[in-house]
C-alpha positions, 0 to 999 in steps of 0.5 A: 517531457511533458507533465503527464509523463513526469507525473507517471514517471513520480508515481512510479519512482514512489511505488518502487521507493514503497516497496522496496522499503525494509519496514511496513508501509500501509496508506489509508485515505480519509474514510480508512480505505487502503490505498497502498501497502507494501508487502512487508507489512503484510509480513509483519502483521501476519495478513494472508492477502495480497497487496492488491487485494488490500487495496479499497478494503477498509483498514480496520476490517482487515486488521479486525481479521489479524488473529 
């Protein structure tokens, strides 16, 4: 397997854990924009996006819009 395949092969296998996950799980980098969320989170706090929406948007807009 070369190190390409395995890398994507890890990335997906941490998405899968992600989603699957009972609990919330939102990921930010260091300037605060969403770089994963699973849909339990959006659940939990009441968010009418999807994940793929979230995705780039900054986390304090989103959850200055969570009434």
């Amino acid at each position: 397997m070369t190190y390409d395949k395995e890398l994507i092969g890890n990335h997906d296998f941490l998405l899968s854990v992600i989603e699957e996950a009972p609990y919330g799980i939102i990921a930010i980098d260091l300037l605060g924009n969403i770089t994963i969320a699973n849909n339990q989170s959006l659940e939990l706090l009441g968010i009418e996006k999807s994940v793929d929406e979230l995705s780039g948007l900054k986390i304090l807009e989103v959850i200055s819009e969570i009434d």
